[in-house]
Steps between C-alpha positions, in 0.01 A plus 500: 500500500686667240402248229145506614463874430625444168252224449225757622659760267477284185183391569360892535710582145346197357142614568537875410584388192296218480293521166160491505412428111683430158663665256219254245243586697533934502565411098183292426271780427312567254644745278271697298562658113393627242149612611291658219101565496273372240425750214131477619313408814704458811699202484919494564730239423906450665760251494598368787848273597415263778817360583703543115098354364378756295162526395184742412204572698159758448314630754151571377249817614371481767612239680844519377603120597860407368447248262803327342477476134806339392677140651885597527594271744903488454781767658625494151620888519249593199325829598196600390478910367314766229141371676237623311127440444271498164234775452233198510646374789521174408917443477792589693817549322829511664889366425634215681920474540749743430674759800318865416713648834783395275698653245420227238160368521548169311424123641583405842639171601568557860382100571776379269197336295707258203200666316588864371191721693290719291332859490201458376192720506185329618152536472297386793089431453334580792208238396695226527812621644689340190787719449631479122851604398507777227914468404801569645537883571471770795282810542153396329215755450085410442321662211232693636239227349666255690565291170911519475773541672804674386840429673892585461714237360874576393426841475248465286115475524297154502103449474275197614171452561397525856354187480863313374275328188758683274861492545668827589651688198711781391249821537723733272897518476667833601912490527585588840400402873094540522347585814252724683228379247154650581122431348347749350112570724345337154724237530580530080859634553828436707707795597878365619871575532761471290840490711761518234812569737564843529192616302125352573212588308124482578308301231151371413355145372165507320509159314754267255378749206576802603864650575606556843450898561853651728373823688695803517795292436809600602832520639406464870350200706150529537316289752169446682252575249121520650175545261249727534161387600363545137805348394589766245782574684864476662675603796849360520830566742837674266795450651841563312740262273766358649821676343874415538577848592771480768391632838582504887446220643463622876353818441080447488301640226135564428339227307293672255097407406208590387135405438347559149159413307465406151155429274539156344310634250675779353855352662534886675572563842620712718764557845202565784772473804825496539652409838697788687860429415653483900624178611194451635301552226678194297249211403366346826676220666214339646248245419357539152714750423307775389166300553335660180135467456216733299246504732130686500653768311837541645847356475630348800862453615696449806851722510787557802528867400370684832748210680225258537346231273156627444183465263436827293249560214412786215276533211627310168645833390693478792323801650398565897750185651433439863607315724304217662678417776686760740695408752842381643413120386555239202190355277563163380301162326278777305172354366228710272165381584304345220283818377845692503366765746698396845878373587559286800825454628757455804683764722698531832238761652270503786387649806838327667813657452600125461305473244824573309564132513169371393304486196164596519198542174371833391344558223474845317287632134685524197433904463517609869710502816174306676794219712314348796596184643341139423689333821677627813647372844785283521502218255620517132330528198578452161461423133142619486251524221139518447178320349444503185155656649658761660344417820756303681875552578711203596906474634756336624493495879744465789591555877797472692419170574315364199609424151327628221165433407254632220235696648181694420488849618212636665412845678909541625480114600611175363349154453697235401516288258684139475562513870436121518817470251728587827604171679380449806839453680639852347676679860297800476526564867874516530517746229625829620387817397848705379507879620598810269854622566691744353855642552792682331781358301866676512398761234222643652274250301165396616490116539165298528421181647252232682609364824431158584516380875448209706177458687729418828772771627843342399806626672848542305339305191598481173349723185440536097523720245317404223522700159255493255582469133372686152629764654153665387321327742333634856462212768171566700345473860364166371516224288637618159303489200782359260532132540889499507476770797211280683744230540738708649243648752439182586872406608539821684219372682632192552826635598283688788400203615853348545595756698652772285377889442516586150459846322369507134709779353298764256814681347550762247444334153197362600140665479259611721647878612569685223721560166753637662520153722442237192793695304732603703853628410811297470311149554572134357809478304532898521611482863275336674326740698235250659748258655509815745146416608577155561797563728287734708263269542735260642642765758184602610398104582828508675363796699174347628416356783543095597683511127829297514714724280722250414232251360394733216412314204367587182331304195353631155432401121555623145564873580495426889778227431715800356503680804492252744834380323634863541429479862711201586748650306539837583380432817550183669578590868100690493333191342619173617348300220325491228280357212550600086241320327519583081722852588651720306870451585646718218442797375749496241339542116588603157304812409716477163249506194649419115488805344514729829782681612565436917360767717690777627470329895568108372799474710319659803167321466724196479718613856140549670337197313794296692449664809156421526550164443510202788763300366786798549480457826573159575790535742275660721167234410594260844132454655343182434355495147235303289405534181207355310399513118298324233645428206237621263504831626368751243540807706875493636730296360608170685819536373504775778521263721726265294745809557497552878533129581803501287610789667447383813676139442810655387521733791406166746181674639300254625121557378191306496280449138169369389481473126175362359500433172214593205310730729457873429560849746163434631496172643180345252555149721364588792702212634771721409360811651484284870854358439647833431311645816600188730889525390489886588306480814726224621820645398432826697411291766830321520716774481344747680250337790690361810494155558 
């Protein structure tokens, strides 16, 4: 009798956990980038990775039928980015290889091909869909004739013919790193960036005759220049020159900047802004930085100094500034409609207070606080932009349960587009919707998450934290916007479905509630403040209901990795296992400089560097472990890795590894992206679910 109940018993555990889809098949969306609008009419254009096969489709007005332009049939890890489409509208432009969430944006082998990849900029016609490579470079820009295309290239600036008949060459020679290059609106000069180290200047290209012409140069770093609309014109970023002057190293310090004008005429200008100098009136860390445009008559910028990341505008003399946007919310993916009169963009606002975790699209004029929302409910939207008509506004669009899809927005509502792209097997039915939590962390600090649940009441069952990485990120109420943080949606939802309840952590470093939240004090190598929002996460799983405290596990990358690495060893009896995929394991660094004198705190920055860092507490690191990197990793080192393995082998800790060779931090195989998601899924399985 006794053995038959235990038959019965394994048999119920078996089909709670029972699966009811793949980790492939909650991965084989469609993932949509890079949307932009046609400079006139109606028409959009994305990339899209089916499965690692990257390729280009339009949608023209009004029918707005994904069409695929381009025949990319491989997983071959080369992504497609800078989308763009000619004033005529007759070509698409766009790059195809390199890693732009990386560090280093060069060629990308992550399918060991004996054949060195390329980054090449590409020019597709939309009449025959032939697409014709331009050179090898990265960031390419149309003329507004739609006759050339300019593009960088080893930090300097190449030309071609949009049509390829010409080879690309050298468009003028400027020492330095050029970037940030912009047509003038008659198309017969090129403003750019000259980043010479700890100086940059702001110059301008008429033709091979004439001289290059430096504005206001001098001994800061100037950045983001925008024309005017009669291009006569400059508005540009100043920030200062990096110095050697020795300074504290812990203590935080305004980071001056201001906004200035010049005539390229006459080469005078003038200071029309100058940021408030607070900590939080330093240059923006957000998207775009200070998002810099000249727009029907005023300057527009985005700045953190009222503790929140929001769109502001004055006249060019840097009189009567308002501010656009009011309110206890972010703006993000900022886009200036084509006749420079209205900005569209993202935020975390609604009628729901759990709207904090969404993104929704409002739009708002350039010279008044006019905000009113585009969408609403409980889906997220993102990455908008509008027509080149004015008439239309399109996004990025997703739900708890649905990936992202482009979409055309109409009256508050949302039609899709490309929804035939989305396999017919994808488990959109056994995709739970998470819940907004929220909770306190030792220090009194407010800690943020989404709760994801079973469908089916699970007694005394295992559970997840899962930490997010960046750390200037925000996971949502829905499927995230940022391919690298759609994958891991997806294996939280996956990890549902085997059984487990997992709680996406929002802690302080990350964005979505405030300055005082994305920089807090004593965080990262200065004392790692956040790790304290991890840990309370943890103990309040422990605390809830049909939660098996001692089947706690947690998993993260990149940043997340960092932290989850802290947590098994700081903290091993609260989280019984755990997955670092490309952490930060030490936070020990040289801050020493030739010519600079040590700070006055090196010694104590050093004491709290080590004390922030994983690998100092490996006597107490005994929960189960596995660690996964890529080898081509251009945004933590692997050799972080290299080092904790070592460490671990020569204390006999017994740890599982997945090393994959030639890929990047962001998984371009998706082949990669479903091994790395299997491995995870299955080690938290083993070592936490009973069996």
């Amino acid at each position: 009798m006794k053995k038959l109940l235990f038959i019965l018993l394994c048999c119920y555990s078996i089909n709670i956990f029972a699966q009811s889809f793949s980790i492939q098949s909650v991965l084989n969306y469609p993932f949509p980038s890079q949307l932009v609008a046609s400079p006139n009419g109606s028409n959009i254009a994305w990339a899209a990775n089916e499965q690692g096969k990257r390729n280009i489709y339009l949608a023209e007005a009004p029918v707005y039928k994904a069409v695929k332009m381009t025949s990319y049939e491989e997983d071959d890890g080369q992504e497609l980015t800078s989308l763009s489409i000619s004033t005529d509208g007759n070509w698409i432009v766009c790059v195809r290889g390199g890693d732009h969430g990386g560090k280093d944006g060069g060629p990308v082998n992550a399918a060991s091909s004996p054949i060195a990849p390329k980054m090449q900029v590409f020019a597709l016609n939309l009449k025959d869909r032939n697409a014709i490579a331009l050179g090898e470079g990265d960031y390419p820009l149309i003329s507004p004739d739609s006759k050339t295309v300019v593009f960088s290239s080893g930090g300097q600036i190449k030309s071609a013919p949009i049509d390829g008949t010409v080879s690309a060459t050298a468009l003028f020679y400027a020492k330095g790193a050029n970037n940030s290059y912009k047509w003038s609106p008659d198309g017969k000069k090129l403003v750019f960036v000259c980043n010479r180290n700890d100086h940059a200047f702001i110059g301008i290209y008429v033709d091979q005759k004439t001289p290059i012409r430096w504005l206001l140069p001098s001994f800061s770093r100037d950045a983001a220049p925008a024309w005017s609309p009669d291009g006569t014109e400059i508005t540009f970023v100043r920030l200062s020159g990096i110095g050697l002057e020795t300074d504290s190293i812990l203590t935080r310090k305004n980071q001056p900047w201001a906004i200035w004008t010049v005539n390229i005429g006459t080469g005078k200008g003038k200071q029309i802004y100058k940021a408030p100098e607070t900590i939080r009136g330093s240059f923006p860390a957000m998207e775009g930085g200070a998002n810099l445009a000249w727009a029907d008559g005023r300057i527009v910028f985005t700045s953190y100094e009222d503790g929140w990341p929001h769109l502001y505008s004055m006249n060019p003399d840097g009189s009567k500034k308002v501010l656009l946007t009011p309110g206890n919310f972010i703006v993000e993916n900022i886009k200036l409609s084509n006749d420079k009169k209205t900005i569209v963009f993202a935020a975390n606002t609604g009628k729901n207070t759990d709207d904090l975790d969404r993104r929704h699209i409002y739009q708002v004029s350039v010279g008044k606080p006019d905000m009113k929302p585009l969408t609403a409910g409980t889906g997220i939207e993102a990455y908008p932009v509008i027509s080149g008509d004015g008439k239309s506004f399109f996004c990025l669009s997703a739900t708890a349960q649905r990936p992202l899809l482009p979409a055309l927005i109409q009256n508050l509502k949302l039609k899709l587009i490309g929804e035939a792209l989305m396999p017919t097997d994808f488990p959109v039915h056994s995709m739970v919707t998470p819940t907004h939590v929220s909770f306190k962390a030792a220090d009194g600090n407010m800690v943020y998450g989404q709760l994801f649940s079973p469908k089916k009441v699970i007694k005394n069952h295992p559970a997840i934290v899962y930490v997010h990485g960046g750390p200037q990120r925000q996971m949502l109420l829905g499927w995230n916007p940022m391919d690298y943080y759609s994958i891991d949606y997806a294996l939280n939802q996956y990890l549902v479905n085997m059984g487990f309840t997992v709680l996406s952590v929002n802690y302080r470093l990350g964005l979505g509630y405030g300055y005082d939240f994305h920089k807090p004090l004593h965080a990262g190598a200065q004392g790692a403040s956040e790790y304290q929002d991890i840990k309370a996460a943890g103990e309040w799983l422990a605390k809830q209901p049909n939660i098996d405290q001692g089947k706690i596990g947690i998993y993260g990358g990149s940043y997340g990795g960092y932290l989850t690495a802290l947590a098994l060893g700081k903290d091993a009896k609260l989280f019984a296992a755990g997955v670092d995929i490309h952490g930060v394991n030490s936070r020990f660094s040289s801050v020493a400089m030739e010519g600079k004198l040590p700070a006055p705190d090196t010694d104590l920055a050093a004491k709290i560097a080590r004390e922030s860092s994983p690998v100092t507490y490996l006597k107490t690191w005994t929960s189960p472990t596995l660690i996964i990197h890529a080898d081509d990793d251009r945004n933590v080192a692997f050799s972080q890795s290299v080092d904790l393995v070592k460490r671990f082998e020569d204390q006999k800790f017994e740890f599982e590894s997945l090393v994959i060779p030639d890929d990047t931090h962001h998984w371009m195989k998706f082949s990669n992206a479903v091994k790395v998601s299997e491995i995870t899924a299955d080690f938290l399985k083993r070592k936490l679910m009973k069996h």
